[in-house]
C-alpha positions as CSV (number, residue, x, y, z in Angstrom):
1,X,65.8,95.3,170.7
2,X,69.5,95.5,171.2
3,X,70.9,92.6,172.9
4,X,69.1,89.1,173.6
5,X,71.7,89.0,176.6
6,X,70.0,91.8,178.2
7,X,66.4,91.6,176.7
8,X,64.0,89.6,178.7
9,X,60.9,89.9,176.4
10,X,59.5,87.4,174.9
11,X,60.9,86.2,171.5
12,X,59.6,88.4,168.3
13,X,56.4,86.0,166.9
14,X,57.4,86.9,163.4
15,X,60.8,86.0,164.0
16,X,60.6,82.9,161.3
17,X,58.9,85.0,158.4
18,X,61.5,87.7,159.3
19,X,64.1,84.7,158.9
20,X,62.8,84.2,155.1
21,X,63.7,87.8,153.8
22,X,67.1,87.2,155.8
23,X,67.5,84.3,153.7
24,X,66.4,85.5,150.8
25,X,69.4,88.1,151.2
26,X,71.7,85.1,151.6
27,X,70.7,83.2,148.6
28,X,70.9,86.4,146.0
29,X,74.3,87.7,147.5
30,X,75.5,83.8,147.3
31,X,74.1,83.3,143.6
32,X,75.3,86.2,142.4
33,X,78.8,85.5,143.1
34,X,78.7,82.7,141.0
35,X,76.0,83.3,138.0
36,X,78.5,85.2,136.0
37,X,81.4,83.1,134.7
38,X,78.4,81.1,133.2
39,X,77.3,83.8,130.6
40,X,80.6,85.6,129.8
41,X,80.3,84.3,126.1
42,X,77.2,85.5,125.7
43,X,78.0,88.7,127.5
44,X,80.7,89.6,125.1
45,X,78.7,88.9,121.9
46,X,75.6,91.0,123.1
47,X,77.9,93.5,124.4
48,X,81.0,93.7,122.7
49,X,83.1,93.3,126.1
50,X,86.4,93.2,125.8
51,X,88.0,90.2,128.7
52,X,88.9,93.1,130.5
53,X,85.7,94.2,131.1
54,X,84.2,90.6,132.0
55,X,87.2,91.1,134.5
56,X,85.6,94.1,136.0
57,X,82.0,92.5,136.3
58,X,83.5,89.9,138.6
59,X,86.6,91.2,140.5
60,X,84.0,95.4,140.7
61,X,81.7,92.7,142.5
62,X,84.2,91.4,144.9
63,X,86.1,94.5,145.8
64,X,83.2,96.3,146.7
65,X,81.7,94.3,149.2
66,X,84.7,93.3,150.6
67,X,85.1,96.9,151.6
68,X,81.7,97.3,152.8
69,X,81.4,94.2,155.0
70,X,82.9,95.3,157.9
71,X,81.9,99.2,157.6
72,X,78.1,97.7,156.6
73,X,78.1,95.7,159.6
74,X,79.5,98.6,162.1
75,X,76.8,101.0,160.2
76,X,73.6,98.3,161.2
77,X,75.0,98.7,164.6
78,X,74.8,102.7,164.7
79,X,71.9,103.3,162.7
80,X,69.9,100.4,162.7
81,X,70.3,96.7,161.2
82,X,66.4,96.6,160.0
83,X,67.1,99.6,158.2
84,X,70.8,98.7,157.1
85,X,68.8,95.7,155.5
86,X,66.5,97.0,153.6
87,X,68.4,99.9,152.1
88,X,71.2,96.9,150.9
89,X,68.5,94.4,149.8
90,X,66.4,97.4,147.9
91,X,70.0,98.8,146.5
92,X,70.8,95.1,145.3
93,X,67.8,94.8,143.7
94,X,68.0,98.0,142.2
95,X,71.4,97.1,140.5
96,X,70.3,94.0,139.6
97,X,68.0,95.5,137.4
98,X,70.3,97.7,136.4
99,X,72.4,95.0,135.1
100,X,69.9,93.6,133.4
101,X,69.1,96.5,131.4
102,X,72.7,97.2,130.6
103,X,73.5,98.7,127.1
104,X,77.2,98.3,127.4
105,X,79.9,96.8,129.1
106,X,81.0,99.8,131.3
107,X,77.4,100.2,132.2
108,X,77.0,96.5,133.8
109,X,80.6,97.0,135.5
110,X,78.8,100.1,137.3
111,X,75.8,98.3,138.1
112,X,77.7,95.3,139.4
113,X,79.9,97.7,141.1
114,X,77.0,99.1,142.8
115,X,75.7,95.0,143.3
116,X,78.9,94.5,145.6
117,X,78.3,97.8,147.4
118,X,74.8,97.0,148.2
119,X,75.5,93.8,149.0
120,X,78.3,94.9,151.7
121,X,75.5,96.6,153.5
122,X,72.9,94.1,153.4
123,X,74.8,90.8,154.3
124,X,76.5,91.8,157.5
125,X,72.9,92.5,159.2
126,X,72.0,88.6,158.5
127,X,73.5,86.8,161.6
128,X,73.0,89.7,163.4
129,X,69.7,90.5,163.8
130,X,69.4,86.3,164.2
131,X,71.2,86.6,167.7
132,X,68.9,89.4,168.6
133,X,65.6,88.1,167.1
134,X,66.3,84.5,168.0
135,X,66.6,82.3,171.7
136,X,69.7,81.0,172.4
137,X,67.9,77.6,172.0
138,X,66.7,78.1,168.7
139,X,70.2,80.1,167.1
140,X,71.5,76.5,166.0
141,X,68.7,75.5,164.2
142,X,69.1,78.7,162.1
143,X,72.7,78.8,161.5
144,X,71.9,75.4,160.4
145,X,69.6,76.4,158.0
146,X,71.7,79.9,156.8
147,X,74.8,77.7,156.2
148,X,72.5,75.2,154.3
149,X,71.2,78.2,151.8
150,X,74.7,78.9,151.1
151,X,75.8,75.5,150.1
152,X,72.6,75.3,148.2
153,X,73.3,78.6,146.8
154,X,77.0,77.9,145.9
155,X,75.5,74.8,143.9
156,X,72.7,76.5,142.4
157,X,74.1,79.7,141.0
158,X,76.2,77.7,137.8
159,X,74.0,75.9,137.2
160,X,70.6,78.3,137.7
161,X,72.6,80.6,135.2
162,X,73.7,77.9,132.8
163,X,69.9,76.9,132.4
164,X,68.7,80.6,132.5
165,X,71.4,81.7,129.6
166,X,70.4,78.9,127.4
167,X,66.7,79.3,127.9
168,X,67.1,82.8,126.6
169,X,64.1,83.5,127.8
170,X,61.7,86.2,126.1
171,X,64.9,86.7,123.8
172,X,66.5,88.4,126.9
173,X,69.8,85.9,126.4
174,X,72.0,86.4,129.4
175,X,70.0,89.2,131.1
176,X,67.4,87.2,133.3
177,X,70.8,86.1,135.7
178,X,70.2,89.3,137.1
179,X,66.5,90.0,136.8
180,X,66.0,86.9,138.3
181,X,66.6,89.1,141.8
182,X,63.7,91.0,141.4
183,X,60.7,89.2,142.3
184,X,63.3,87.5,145.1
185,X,64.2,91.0,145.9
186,X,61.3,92.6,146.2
187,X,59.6,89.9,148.2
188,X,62.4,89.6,150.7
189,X,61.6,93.6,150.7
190,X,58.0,93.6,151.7
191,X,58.3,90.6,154.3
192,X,61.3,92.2,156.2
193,X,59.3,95.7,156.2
194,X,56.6,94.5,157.9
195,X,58.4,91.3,159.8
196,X,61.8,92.2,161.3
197,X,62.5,94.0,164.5
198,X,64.5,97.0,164.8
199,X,67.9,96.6,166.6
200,X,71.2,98.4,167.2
201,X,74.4,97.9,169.3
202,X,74.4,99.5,172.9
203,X,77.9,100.4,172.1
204,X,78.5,101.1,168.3
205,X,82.2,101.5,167.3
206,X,82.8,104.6,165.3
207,X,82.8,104.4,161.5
208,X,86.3,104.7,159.8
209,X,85.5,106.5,156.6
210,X,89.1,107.5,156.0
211,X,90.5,104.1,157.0
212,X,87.7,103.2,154.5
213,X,89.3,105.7,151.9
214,X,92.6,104.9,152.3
215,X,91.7,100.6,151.4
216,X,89.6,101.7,148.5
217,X,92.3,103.6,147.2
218,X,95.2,101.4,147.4
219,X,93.5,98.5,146.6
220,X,91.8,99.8,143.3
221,X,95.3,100.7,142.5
222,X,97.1,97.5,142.6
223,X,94.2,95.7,141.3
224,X,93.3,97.9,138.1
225,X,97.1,97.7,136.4
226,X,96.7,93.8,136.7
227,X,93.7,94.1,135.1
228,X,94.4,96.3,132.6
229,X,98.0,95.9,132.0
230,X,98.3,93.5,129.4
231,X,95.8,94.8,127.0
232,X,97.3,98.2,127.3
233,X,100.6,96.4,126.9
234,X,101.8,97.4,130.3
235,X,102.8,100.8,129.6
236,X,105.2,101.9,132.7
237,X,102.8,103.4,134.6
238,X,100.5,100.3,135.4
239,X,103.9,99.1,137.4
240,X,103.9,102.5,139.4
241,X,100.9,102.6,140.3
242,X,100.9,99.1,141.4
243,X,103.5,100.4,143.4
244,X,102.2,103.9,144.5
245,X,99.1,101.5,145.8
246,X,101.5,99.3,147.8
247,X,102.5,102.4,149.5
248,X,99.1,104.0,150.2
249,X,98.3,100.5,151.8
250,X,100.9,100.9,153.9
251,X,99.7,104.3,155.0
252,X,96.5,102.6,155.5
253,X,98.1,100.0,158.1
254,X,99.9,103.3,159.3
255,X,96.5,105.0,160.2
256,X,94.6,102.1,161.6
257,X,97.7,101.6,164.6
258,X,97.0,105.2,165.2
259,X,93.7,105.3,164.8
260,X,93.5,102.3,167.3
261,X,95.8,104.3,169.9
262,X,93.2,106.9,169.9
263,X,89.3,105.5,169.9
264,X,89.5,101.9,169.5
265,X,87.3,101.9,166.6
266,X,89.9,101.1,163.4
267,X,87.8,99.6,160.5
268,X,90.9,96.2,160.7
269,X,92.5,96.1,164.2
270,X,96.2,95.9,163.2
271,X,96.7,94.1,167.0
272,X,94.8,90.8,165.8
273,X,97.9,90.2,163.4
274,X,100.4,89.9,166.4
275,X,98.9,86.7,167.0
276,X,100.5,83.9,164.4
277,X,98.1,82.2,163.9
278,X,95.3,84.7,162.6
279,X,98.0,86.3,160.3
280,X,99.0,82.7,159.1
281,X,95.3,82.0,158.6
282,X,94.0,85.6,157.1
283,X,97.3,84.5,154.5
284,X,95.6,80.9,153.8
285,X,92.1,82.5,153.2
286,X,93.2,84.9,150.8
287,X,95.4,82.6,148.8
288,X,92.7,79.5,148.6
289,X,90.1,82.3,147.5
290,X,92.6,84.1,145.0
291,X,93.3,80.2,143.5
292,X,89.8,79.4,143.4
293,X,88.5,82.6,141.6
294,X,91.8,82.2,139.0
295,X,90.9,78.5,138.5
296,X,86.8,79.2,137.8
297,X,86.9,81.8,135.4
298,X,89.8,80.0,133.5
299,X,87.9,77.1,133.3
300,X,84.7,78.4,132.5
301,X,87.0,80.4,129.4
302,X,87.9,76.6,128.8
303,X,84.8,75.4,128.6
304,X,82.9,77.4,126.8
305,X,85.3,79.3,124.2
306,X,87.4,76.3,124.2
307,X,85.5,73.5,124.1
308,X,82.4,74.8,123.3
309,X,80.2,73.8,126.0
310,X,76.6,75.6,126.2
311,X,76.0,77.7,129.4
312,X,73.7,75.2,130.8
313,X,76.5,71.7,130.4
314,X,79.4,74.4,131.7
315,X,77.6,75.2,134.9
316,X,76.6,71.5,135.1
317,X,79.9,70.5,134.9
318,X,81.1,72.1,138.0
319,X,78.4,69.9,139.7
320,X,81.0,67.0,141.2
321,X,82.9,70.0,142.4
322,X,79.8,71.1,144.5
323,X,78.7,67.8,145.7
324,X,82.5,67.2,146.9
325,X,82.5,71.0,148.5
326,X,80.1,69.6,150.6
327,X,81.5,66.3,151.8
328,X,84.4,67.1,152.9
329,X,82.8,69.9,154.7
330,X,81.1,67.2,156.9
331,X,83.7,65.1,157.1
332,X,85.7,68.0,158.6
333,X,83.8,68.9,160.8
334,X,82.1,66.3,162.2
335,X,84.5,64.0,163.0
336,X,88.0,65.3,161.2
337,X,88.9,68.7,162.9
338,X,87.8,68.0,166.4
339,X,90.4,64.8,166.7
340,X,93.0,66.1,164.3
341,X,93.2,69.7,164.0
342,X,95.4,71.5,161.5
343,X,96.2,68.2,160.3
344,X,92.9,68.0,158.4
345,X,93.3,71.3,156.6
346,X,96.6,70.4,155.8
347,X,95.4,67.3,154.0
348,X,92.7,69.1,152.2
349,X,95.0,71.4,150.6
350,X,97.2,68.1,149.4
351,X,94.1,66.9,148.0
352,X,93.2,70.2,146.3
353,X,96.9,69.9,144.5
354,X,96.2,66.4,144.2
355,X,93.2,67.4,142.0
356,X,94.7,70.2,140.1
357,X,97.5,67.8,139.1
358,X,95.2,64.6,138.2
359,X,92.9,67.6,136.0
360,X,96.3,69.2,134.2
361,X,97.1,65.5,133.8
362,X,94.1,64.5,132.3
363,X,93.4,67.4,129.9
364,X,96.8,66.9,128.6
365,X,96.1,63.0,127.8
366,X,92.8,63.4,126.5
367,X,93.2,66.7,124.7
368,X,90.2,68.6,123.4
369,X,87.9,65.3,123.4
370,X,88.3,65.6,127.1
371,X,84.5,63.8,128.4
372,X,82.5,65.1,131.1
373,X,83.4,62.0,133.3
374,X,87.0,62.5,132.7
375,X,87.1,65.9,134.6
376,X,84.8,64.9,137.0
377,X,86.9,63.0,139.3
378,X,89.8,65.4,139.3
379,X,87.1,68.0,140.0
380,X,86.0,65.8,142.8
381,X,89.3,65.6,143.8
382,X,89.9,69.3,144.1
383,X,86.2,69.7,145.8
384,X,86.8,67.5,148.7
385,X,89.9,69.2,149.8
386,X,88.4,72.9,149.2
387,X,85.9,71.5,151.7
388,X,88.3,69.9,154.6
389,X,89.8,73.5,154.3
390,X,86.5,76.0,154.1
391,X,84.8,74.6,157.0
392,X,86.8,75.0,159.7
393,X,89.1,77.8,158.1
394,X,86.9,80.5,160.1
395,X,87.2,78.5,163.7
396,X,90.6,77.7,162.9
397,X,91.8,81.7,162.5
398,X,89.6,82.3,165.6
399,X,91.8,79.6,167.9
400,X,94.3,82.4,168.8
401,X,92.2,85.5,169.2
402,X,90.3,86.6,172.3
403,X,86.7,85.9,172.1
404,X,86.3,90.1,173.0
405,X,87.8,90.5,169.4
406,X,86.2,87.4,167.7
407,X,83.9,90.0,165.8
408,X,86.5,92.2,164.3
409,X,88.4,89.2,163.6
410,X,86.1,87.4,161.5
411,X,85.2,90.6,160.2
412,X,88.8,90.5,158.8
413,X,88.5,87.0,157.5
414,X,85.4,87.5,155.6
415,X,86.9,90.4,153.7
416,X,90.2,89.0,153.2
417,X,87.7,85.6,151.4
418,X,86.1,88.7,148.8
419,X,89.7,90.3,148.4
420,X,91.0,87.3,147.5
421,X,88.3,86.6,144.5
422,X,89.0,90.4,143.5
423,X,92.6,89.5,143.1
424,X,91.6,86.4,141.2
425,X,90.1,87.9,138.6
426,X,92.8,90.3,138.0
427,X,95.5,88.0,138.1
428,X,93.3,85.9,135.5
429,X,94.6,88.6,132.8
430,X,98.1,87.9,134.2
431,X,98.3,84.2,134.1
432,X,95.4,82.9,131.6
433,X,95.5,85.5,128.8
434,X,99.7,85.5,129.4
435,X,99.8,81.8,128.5
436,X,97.6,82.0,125.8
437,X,99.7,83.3,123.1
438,X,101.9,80.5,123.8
439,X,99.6,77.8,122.8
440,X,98.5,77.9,119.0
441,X,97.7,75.8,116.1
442,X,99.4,72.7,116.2
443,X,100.8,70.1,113.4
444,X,97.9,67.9,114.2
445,X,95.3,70.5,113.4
446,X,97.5,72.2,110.2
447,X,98.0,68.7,109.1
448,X,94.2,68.1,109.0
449,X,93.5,71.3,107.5
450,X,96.0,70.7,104.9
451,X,94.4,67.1,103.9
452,X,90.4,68.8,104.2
453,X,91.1,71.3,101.5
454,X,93.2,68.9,98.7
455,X,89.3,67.6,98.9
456,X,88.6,71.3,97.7
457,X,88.8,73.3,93.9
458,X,92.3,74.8,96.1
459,X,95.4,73.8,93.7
460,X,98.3,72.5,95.8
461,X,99.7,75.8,95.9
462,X,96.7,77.8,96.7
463,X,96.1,75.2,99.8
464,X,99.5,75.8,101.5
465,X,99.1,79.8,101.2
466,X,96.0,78.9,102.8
467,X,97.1,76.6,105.7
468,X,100.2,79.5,106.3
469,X,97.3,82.0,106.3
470,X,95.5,80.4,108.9
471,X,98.6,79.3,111.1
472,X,100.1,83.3,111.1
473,X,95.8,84.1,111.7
474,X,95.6,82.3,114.9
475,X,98.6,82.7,116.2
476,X,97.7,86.7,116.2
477,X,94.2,86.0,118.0
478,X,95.8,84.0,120.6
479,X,98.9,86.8,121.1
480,X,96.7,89.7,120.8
481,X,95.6,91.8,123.8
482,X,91.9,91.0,123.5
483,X,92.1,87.3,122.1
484,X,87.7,88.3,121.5
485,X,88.8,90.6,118.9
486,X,89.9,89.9,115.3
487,X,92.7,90.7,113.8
488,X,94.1,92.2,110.7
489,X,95.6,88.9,109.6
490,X,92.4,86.9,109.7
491,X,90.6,89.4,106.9
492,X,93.8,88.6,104.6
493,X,92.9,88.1,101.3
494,X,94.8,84.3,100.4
495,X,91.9,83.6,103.1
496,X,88.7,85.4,101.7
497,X,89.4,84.2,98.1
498,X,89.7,80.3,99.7
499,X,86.4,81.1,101.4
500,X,84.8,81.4,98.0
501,X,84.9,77.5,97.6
502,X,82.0,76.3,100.9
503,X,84.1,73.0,101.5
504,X,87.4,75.0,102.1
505,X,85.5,77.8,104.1
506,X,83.9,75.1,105.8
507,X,87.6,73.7,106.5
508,X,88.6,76.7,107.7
509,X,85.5,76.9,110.4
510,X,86.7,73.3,111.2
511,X,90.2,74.2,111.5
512,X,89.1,76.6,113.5
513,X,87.3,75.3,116.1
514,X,89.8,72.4,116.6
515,X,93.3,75.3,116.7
516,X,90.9,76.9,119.4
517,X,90.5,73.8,121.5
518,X,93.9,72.6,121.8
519,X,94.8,76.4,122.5
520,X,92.4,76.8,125.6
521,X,93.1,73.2,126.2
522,X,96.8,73.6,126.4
523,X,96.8,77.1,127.9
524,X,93.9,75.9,130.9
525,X,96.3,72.9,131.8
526,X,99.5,75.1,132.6
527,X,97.5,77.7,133.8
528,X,96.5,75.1,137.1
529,X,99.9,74.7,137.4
530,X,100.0,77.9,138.9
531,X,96.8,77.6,140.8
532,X,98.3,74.3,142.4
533,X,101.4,76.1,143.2
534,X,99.2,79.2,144.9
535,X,97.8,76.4,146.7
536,X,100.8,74.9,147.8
537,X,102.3,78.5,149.8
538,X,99.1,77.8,151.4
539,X,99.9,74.5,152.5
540,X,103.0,76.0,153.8
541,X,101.4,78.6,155.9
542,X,99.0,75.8,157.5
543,X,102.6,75.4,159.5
544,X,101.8,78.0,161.5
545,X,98.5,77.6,162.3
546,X,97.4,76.6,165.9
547,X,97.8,72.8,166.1
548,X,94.1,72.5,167.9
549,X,91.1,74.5,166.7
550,X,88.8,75.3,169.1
551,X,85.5,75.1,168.3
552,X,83.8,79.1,168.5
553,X,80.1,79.3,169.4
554,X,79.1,82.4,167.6
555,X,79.0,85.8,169.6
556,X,77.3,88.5,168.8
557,X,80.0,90.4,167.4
558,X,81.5,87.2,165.8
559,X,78.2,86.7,163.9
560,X,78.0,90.0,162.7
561,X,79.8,88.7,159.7
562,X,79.7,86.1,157.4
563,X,81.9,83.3,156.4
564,X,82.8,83.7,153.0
565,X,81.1,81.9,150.8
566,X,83.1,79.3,148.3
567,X,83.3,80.3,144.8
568,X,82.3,77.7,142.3
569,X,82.2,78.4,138.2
């Protein structure tokens, strides 16, 4: 089958089993953006992984399929999207196995690499083999039901991993978040094997494997000196590559002009951006993404280093988030955007600055005994506007564009949503781990210490060696490169020889646990400062969006690829 515009048999029978792998697809791709944050405690203890690396599982993920979504979807057009399908869902699989069975940290970065790669094929053929297996009657009811999966899966994936970390199931700790995808996998597998009809474009663009190239490239290297510049110290090379990669960008945008002044087939038409309000949009998507995926892992650092949340109560915790996601969603579109337009996005992102402030605000006031109910609300806050702004974000960068490049142009949209979590979870090393040195033990919590061991066989003397000890000791794990590591200070001796006494050494654990709270406190409340500032250059940009958005009914180009999904902890 190639087209239901120009096929007149009778709709597939197996269509709605086929539908089930398809979703399947949907649900693992959707999860596994958001499982990780969840375990990266446990992650580093079983592995030893530096921050950097957790960096790399999450922003190799993103970068990957973001560079594989549009190439994936033009590939399912030449060569098959039944095929395209099954080589991505049996390749995610794979790699989530692979992840599972990870021995180090560089060998889970590869296999989640190789997750985001996988995942860039298999994705793209979703919506389109719906508009060629299903009646135009009947495509409603199933984008319905794919953008329901999504939501579900965007709520599901914290909180799935949260419970499946904490389980530890089989002793296997963190590991089943991955090899949860392969009885899903494999099932998905088999069904769309036997279920799914075969189905390629009439007219399949070219594939762009040097405009491919050339993105990889200069992406990679803009995005690997902000990962790994501050724990190498940012030697002067990370700041020329950054800007070498700038430059091979630009000869990126260079070839695809030229390559669209020859065939027509560039992998992003560099035409779309002459109209204002795609550019002004394709800006908005990657700057909500890139706050959102800066905000999430912060906050999950927060939570679970800081505060010392389980896995399971860190991924519930992003729960009113969710829930809020979603009702502003509706709102938006079903009675918001129609009436008042850009308006609507515009307040959504006031709302989402609204939140950020109310949640600074809060952690500041209540400190470290932060409750659950007292970040909820800000979180809710925050939630409802991401949602006025997700929804219609896609129809809204469509408004300008003609519906004969709808496809490419969401194409664009969808990548520029993954880019922006890639750059997220670079700049996290930037912003997050930057502050942190900034914020260490307090008065409050040397005063404390200072007062628990005079209860101890420490003299006077021996105490404030102690408490100076352990001020100098934290202030190094918070400054250091890999705050994960320990340094040379916190071996010292005037601190082994107070361990000898349990009530001091039990001070010191104390001491510890409270210096680390306010630090993550502190440091997680400045750091959404930034985010709400990210946030509001966004609102800014919602200037020059088209006033009205015009509601698009799907193509088949245009539904060749996905929204992108919302990133949650």
């Amino acid at each position: 089958m190639n087209s239901p515009a120009t096929s007149h048999a009778p709709p597939d029978p197996r269509r709605w089993l086929a539908l089930t792998a398809l979703l399947a697809g949907t649900l693992m791709d959707v999860i596994d953006v958001t499982i990780v944050n969840v375990a990266i405690p446990h992650l580093q203890e079983d592995l030893g992984a530096s921050y950097t690396a957790v960096q790399w599982t999450v922003a190799g993920y993103a970068l990957t399929f973001a560079l594989l979504l549009i190439t994936g979807g033009r590939l399912g057009d030449i060569f098959g999207r039944k095929r395209l399908f099954l080589l991505g869902i049996a390749g995610f699989t794979a790699a989530s196995l692979l992840c599972g069975l990870a021995v180090n940290a560089p060998m889970l970065i590869a296999s989640r690499v190789a997750q985001g790669a996988m995942a860039g094929l298999m994705v793209p053929q979703v919506l389109a083999t719906v508009h060629v297996a299903f009646p135009k009657g009947e495509r409603a009811k199933v984008f319905g039901i794919h953008g329901a999966i999504t939501a579900v899966g965007t709520i599901l994936g914290p909180v799935l991993g949260g419970f499946l970390v904490q389980a530890d199931l089989f002793g296997l700790s963190w590991r089943p978040i991955f090899l949860i995808n392969l009885p899903i996998g494999l099932a998905a597998l088999i069904i769309a094997a036997r279920a799914m009809g075969e189905s390629k474009a009439e007219r399949a663009p070219r594939v762009d494997l040097v405009g491919m190239g050339l993105a990889a490239l200069g992406l990679l290297m803009v995005i690997y000196p902000l990962t790994e510049g501050r724990s190498l110290g940012w030697p002067a090379w990370t700041f020329v590559m950054a800007a070498a990669g700038v430059c091979v960008l630009a000869v990126f945008v260079a070839h695809q002009r030229a390559k669209t002044a020859c065939d027509d087939s560039p992998l992003m038409p560099t035409g779309l951006f002459t109209a204002r309000g795609f550019s002004a949009g394709i800006g908005v998507q990657l700057l909500i993404t890139l706050s959102l995926s800066v905000f999430f892992l912060a906050w999950m650092l927060y939570l679970q280093i800081g505060l010392g949340y389980s896995a399971l109560r860190a991924g519930l915790a992003g729960l009113p988030f969710s829930a809020a996601v979603m009702i502003g969603a509706g709102l938006a579109m079903g009675a918001l955007v129609p009436r008042f337009g850009r308006t609507v996005l515009q307040a959504g992102a006031v709302l989402m600055v609204v939140g950020l402030l109310l949640f600074a605000w809060q952690t500041g006031a209540a400190g470290p005994s932060i409750g659950y109910w007292q970040m909820a609300w800000p979180m809710a806050v925050f939630g409802l506007g991401m949602g006025m702004i997700v929804a219609p974000l896609t129809d809204t960068v469509l408004t300008d564009v003609p519906a004969r490049d709808a496809g490419s142009a969401s194409g664009v949209s969808a990548t520029a949503g993954q880019l922006g979590s890639a750059f997220g979870a670079a700049l996290v090393a930037v912003v997050f781990f930057g502050l942190l040195g900034g914020h260490t033990a307090n008065g409050e919590v040397t005063d404390r210490l200072r007062t628990d061991l005079a209860a101890t066989s420490l003299s006077t003397e021996q105490a404030d060696r102690t408490v100076t000890a352990f001020t100098v000791c934290h202030r190094d794990r918070a400054s250091q490169t890999d705050p994960a590591s320990t340094p040379a200070s916190c071996t010292a001796p005037v601190l082994a020889s107070a361990q000898t006494d349990p009530r001091a050494a039990d001070a010191l654990r104390q001491a510890g646990a409270r210096a680390n709270a306010h630090t993550y406190t502190d440091t997680v409340g400045e750091t959404v400062l930034y985010v709400a500032g990210l946030v509001t250059v966004a609102l800014l940009l919602m200037f020059a969006l088209p006033r009205k958005v015009r509601p698009a009914e799907p193509g088949v180009d245009q539904e060749e690829t996905p929204a992108p999904a919302v990133t949650t902890a």
